[in-house]
C-alpha angles and dihedrals in degrees: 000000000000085000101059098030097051101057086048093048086054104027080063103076093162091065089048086051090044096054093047087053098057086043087059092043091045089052092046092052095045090045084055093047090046093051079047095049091049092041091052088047095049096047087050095044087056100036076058095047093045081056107053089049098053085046092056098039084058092043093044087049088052100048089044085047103045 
């Protein structure tokens, strides 16, 4: 079974092409969905900063106030 699947498996250059490419492809996308994920998480992290501030700020103007 080795014997005759393994010349097949090599002799065929053009699967061994077409699975680099998707390699490629598959790094690429997951490249792309990781710059989202960061993105996504950046954009959260300051809308809860922004938040809080504005939280605090409130919080601070009572207390001064009151």
């Amino acid at each position: 079974m080795l014997k005759n699947w393994r010349p097949q498996h090599l002799g065929t250059t053009e699967k061994i092409g077409g699975t680099l490419i998707k390699r490629e492809e598959e790094k690429r996308r997951h490249g792309k969905k990781q710059i989202v994920v960061v993105v996504v998480v950046v954009v959260v992290v300051e809308v809860v900063i922004e938040v809080v501030v504005v939280v605090v700020v409130e919080v601070v103007v009572v207390v001064v106030v009151v």
